[in-house]
TIVEXKE-94966 format. One record per atom (N, C-alpha, C): residue number from 0; atom name; y, x negated, z; residue in three letters. Coordinates in steps of 0.05 Angstrom, whole numbers, always signed. Example, Ala and Ser with C-alpha at 12.3 -4.5 7.8 and 13.67 -1.06 7.14 Angstrom:
2
pt resi: 0 name: N py: -114 px: -264 pz: +156 resn: Ala $
pt resi: 0 name: CA py: -90 px: -246 pz: +156 resn: Ala $
pt resi: 0 name: C py: -66 px: -264 pz: +156 resn: Ala $
pt resi: 1 name: N py: -45 px: -257 pz: +142 resn: Ser $
pt resi: 1 name: CA py: -21 px: -273 pz: +143 resn: Ser $
pt resi: 1 name: C py: +1 px: -258 pz: +157 resn: Ser $
This chain:
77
pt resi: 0 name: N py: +298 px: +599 pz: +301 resn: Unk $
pt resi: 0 name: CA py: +317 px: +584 pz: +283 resn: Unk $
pt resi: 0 name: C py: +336 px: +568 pz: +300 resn: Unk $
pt resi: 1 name: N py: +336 px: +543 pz: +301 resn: Unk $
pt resi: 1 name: CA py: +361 px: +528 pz: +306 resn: Unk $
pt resi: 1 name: C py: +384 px: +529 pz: +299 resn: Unk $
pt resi: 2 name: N py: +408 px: +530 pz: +323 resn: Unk $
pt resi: 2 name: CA py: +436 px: +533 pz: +315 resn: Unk $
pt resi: 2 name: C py: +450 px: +511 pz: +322 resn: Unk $
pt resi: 3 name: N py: +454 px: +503 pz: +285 resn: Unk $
pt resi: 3 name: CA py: +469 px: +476 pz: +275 resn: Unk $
pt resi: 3 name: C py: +499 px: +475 pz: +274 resn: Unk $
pt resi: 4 name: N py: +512 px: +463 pz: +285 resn: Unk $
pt resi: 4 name: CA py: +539 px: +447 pz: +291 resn: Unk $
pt resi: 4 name: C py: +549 px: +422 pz: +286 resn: Unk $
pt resi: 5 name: N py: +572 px: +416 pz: +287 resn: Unk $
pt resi: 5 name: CA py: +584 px: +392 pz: +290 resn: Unk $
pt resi: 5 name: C py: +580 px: +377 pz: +317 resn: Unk $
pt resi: 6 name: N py: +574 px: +354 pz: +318 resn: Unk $
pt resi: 6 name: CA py: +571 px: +343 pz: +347 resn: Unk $
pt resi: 6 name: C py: +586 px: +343 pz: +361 resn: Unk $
pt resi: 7 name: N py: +616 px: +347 pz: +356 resn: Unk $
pt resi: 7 name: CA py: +652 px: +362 pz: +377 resn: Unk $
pt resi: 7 name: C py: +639 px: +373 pz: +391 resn: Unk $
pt resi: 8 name: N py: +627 px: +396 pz: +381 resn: Unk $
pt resi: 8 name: CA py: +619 px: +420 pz: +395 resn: Unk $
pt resi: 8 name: C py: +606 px: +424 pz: +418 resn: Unk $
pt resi: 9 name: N py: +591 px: +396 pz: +417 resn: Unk $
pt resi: 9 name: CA py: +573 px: +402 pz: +443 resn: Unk $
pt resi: 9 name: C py: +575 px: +394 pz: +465 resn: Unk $
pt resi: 10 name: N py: +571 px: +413 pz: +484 resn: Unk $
pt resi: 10 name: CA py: +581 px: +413 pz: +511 resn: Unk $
pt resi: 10 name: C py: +577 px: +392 pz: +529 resn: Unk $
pt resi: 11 name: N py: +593 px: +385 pz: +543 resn: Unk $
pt resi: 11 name: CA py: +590 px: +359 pz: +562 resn: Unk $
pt resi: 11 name: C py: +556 px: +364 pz: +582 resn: Unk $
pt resi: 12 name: N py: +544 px: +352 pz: +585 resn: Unk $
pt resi: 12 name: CA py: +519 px: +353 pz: +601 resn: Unk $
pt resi: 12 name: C py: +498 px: +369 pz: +584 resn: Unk $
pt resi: 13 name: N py: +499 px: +378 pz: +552 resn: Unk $
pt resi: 13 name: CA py: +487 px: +385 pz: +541 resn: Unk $
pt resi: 13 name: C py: +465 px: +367 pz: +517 resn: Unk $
pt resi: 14 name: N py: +439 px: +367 pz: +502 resn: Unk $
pt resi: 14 name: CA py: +432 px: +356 pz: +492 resn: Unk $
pt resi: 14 name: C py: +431 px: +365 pz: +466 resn: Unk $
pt resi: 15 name: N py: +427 px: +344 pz: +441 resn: Unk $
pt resi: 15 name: CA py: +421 px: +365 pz: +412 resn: Unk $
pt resi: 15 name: C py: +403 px: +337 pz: +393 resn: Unk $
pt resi: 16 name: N py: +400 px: +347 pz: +379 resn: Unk $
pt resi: 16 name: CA py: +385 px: +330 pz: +355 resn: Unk $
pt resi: 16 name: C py: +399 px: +326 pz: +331 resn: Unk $
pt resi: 17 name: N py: +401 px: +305 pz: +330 resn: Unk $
pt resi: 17 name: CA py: +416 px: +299 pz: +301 resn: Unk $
pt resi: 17 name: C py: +401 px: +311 pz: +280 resn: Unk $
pt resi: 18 name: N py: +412 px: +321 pz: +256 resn: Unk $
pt resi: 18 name: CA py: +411 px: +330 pz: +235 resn: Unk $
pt resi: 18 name: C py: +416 px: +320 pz: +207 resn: Unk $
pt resi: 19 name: N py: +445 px: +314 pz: +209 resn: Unk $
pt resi: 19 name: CA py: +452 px: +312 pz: +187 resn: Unk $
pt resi: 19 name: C py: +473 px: +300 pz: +192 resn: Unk $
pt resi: 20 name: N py: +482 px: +274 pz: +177 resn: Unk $
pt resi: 20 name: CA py: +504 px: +260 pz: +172 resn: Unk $
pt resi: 20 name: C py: +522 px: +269 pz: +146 resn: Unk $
pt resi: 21 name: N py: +549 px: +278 pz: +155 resn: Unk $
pt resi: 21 name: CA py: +557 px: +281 pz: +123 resn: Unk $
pt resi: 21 name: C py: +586 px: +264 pz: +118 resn: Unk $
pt resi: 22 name: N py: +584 px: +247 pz: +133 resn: Unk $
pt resi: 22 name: CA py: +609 px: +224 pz: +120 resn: Unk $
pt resi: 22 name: C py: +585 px: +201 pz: +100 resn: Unk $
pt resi: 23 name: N py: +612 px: +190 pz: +89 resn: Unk $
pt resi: 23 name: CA py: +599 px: +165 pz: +65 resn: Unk $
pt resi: 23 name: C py: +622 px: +136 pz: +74 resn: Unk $
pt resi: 24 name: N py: +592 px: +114 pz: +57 resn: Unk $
pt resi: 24 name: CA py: +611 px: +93 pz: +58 resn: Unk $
pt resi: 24 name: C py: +601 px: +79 pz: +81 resn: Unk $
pt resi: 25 name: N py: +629 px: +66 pz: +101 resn: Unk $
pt resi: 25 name: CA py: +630 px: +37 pz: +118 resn: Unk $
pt resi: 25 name: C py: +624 px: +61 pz: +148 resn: Unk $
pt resi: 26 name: N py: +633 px: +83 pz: +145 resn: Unk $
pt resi: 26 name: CA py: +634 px: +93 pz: +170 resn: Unk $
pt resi: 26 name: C py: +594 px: +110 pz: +175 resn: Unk $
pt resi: 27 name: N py: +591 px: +114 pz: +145 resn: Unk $
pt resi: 27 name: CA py: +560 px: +127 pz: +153 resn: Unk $
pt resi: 27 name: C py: +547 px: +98 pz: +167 resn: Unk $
pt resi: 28 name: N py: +537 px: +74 pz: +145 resn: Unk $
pt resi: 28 name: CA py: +533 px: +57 pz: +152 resn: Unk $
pt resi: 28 name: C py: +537 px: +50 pz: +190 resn: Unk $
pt resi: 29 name: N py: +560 px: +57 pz: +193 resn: Unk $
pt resi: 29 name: CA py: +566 px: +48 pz: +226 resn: Unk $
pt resi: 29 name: C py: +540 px: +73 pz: +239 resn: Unk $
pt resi: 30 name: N py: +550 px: +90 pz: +233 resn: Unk $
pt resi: 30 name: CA py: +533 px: +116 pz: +252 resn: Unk $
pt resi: 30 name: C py: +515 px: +107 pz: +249 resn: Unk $
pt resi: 31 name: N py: +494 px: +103 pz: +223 resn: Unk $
pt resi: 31 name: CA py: +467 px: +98 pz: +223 resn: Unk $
pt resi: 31 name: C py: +457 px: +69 pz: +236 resn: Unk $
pt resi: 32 name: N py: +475 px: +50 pz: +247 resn: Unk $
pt resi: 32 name: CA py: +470 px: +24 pz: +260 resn: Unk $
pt resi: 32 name: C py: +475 px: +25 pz: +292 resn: Unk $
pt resi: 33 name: N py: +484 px: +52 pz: +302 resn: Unk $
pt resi: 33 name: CA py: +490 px: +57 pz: +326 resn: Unk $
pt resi: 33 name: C py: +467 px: +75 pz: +339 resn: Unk $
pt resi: 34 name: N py: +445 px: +81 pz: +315 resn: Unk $
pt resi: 34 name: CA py: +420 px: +101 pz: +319 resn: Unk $
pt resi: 34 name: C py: +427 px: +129 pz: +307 resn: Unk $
pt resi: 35 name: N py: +445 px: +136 pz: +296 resn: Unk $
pt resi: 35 name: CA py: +451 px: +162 pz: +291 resn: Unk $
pt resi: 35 name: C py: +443 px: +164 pz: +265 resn: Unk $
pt resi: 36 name: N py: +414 px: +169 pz: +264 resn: Unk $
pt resi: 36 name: CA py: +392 px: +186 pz: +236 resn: Unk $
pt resi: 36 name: C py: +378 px: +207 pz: +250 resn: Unk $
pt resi: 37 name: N py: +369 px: +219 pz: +227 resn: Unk $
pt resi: 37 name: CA py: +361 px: +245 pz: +234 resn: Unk $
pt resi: 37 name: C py: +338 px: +251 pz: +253 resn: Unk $
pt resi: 38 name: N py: +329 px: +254 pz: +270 resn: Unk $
pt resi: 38 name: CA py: +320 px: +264 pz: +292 resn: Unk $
pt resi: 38 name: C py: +324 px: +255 pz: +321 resn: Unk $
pt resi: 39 name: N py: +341 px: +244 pz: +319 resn: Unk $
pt resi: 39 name: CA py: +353 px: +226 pz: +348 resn: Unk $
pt resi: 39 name: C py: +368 px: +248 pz: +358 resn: Unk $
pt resi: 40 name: N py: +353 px: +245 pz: +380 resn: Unk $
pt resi: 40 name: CA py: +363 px: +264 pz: +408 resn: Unk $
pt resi: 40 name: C py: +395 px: +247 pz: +420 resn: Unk $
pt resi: 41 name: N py: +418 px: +264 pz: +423 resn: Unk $
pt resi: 41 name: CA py: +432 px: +257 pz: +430 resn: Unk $
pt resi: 41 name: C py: +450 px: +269 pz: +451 resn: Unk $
pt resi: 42 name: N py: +461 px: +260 pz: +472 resn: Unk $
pt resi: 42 name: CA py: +470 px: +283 pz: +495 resn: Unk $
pt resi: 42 name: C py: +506 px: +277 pz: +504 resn: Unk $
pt resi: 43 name: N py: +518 px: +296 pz: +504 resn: Unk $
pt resi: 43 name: CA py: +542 px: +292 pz: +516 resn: Unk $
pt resi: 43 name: C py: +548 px: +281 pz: +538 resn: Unk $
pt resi: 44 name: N py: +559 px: +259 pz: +542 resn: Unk $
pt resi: 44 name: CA py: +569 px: +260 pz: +574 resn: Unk $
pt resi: 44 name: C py: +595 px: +262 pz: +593 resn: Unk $
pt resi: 45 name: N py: +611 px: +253 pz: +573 resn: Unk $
pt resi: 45 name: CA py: +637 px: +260 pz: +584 resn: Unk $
pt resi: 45 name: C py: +660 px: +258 pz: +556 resn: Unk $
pt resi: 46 name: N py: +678 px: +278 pz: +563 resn: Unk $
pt resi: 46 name: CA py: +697 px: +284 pz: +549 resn: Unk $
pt resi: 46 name: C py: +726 px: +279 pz: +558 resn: Unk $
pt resi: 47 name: N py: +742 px: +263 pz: +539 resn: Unk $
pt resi: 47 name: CA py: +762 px: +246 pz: +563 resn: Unk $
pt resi: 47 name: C py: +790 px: +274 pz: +564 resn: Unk $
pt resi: 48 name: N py: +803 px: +270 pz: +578 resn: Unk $
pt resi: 48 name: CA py: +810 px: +296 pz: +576 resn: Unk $
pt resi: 48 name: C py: +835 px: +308 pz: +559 resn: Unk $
pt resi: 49 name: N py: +836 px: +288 pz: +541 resn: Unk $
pt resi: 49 name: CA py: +852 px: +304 pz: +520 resn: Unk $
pt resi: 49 name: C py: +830 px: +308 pz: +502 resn: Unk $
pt resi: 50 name: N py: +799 px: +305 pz: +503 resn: Unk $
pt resi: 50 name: CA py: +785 px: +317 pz: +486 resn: Unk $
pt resi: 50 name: C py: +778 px: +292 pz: +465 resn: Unk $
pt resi: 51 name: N py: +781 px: +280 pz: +460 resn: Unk $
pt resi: 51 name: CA py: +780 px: +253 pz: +444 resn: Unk $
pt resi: 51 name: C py: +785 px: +215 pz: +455 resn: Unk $
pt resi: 52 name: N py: +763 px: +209 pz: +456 resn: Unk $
pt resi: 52 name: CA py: +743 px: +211 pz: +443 resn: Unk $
pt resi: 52 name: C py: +725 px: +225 pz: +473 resn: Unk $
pt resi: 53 name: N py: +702 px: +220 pz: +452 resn: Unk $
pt resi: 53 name: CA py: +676 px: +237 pz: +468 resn: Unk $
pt resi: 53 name: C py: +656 px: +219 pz: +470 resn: Unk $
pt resi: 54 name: N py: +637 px: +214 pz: +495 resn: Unk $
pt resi: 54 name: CA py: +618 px: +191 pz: +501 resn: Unk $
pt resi: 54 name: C py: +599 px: +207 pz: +499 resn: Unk $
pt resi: 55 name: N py: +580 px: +193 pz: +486 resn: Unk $
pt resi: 55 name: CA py: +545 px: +202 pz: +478 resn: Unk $
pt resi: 55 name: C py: +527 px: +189 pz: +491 resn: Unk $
pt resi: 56 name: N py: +512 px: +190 pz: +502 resn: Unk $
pt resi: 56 name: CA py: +484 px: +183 pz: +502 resn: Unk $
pt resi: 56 name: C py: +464 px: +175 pz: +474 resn: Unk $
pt resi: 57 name: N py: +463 px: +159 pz: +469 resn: Unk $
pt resi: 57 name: CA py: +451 px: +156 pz: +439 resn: Unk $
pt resi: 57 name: C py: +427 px: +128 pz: +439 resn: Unk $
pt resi: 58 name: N py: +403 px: +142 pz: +447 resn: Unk $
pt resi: 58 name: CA py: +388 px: +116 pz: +447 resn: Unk $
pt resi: 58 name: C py: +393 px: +99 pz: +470 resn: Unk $
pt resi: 59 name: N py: +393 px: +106 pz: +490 resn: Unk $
pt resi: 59 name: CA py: +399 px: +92 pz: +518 resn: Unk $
pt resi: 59 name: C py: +423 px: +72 pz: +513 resn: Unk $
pt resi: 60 name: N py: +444 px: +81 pz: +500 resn: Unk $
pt resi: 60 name: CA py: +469 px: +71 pz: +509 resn: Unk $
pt resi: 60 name: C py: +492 px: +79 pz: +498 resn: Unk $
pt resi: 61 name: N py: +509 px: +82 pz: +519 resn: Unk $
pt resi: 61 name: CA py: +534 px: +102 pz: +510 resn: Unk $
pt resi: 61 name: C py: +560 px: +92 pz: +497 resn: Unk $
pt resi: 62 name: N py: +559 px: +114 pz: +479 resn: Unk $
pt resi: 62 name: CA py: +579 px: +107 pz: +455 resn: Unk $
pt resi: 62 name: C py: +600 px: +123 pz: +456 resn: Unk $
pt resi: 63 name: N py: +627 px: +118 pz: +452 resn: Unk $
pt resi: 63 name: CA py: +647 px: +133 pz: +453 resn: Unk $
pt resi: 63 name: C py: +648 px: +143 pz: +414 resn: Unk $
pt resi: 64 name: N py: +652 px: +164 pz: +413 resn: Unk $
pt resi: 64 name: CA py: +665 px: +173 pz: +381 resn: Unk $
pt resi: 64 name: C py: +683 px: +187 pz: +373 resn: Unk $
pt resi: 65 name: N py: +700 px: +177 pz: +361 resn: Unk $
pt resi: 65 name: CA py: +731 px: +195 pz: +357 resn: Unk $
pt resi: 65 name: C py: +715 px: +222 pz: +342 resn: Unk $
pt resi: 66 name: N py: +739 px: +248 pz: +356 resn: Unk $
pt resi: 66 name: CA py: +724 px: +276 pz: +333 resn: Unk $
pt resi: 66 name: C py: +719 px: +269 pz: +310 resn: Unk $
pt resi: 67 name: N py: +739 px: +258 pz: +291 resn: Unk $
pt resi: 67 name: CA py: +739 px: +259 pz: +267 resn: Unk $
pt resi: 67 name: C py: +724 px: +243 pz: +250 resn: Unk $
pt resi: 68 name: N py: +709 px: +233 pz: +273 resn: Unk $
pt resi: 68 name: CA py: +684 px: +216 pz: +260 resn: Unk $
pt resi: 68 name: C py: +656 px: +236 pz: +271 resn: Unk $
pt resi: 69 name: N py: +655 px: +254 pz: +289 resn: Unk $
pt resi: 69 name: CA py: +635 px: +272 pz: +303 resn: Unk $
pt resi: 69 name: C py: +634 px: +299 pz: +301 resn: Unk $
pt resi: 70 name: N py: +653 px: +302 pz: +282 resn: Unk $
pt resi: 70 name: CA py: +656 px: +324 pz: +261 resn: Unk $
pt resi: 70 name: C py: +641 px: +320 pz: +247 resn: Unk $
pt resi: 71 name: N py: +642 px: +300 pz: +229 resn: Unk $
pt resi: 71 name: CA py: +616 px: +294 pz: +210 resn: Unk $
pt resi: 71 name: C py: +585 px: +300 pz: +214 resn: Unk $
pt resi: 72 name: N py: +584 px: +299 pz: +238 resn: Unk $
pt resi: 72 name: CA py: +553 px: +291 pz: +244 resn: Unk $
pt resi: 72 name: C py: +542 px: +319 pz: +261 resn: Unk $
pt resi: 73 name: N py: +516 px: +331 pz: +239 resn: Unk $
pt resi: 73 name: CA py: +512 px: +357 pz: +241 resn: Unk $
pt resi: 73 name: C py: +485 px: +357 pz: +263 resn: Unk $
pt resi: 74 name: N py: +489 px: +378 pz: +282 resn: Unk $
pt resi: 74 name: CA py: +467 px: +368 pz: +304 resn: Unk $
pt resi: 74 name: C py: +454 px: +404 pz: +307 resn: Unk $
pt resi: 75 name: N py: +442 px: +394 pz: +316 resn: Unk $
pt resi: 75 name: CA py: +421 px: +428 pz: +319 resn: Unk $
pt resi: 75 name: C py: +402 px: +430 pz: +353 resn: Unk $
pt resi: 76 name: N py: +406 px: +452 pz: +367 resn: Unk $
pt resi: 76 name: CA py: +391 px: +455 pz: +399 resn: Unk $
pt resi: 76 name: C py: +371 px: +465 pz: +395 resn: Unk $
């Protein structure tokens, strides 16, 4: 069984699979135009160090995302 999270959660130099998007509106739209649908492998790379935002690996190019937008987005290892 896979153990599903919020994308915050995942550890810097770690990888996970997107799952599930649960924001609506102008901001899903953005995620889903940045590659973020459901089975996209996505990997942490650095976390700035007050913790926000957080740079991804997403489809060979890295994206910064505030938590409160990566809270939304449910990922599974």
């Amino acid at each position: 069984m896979n153990n599903v999270f919020a994308l915050t959660e995942l550890e810097e130099g770690r990888r996970a699979t997107v799952g599930r998007l649960l924001s609506d509106g102008a901001i899903r739209r953005r995620l889903q135009d940045i590659g973020l649908i459901e089975g996209t492998r996505i990997e942490c790379i650095m976390k700035s160090p007050g913790g926000d935002p957080i740079a991804y690996l997403i489809r060979g190019a890295v994206i910064a995302l505030r938590n409160e937008d990566s809270d939304n987005i449910l990922v599974s290892v």
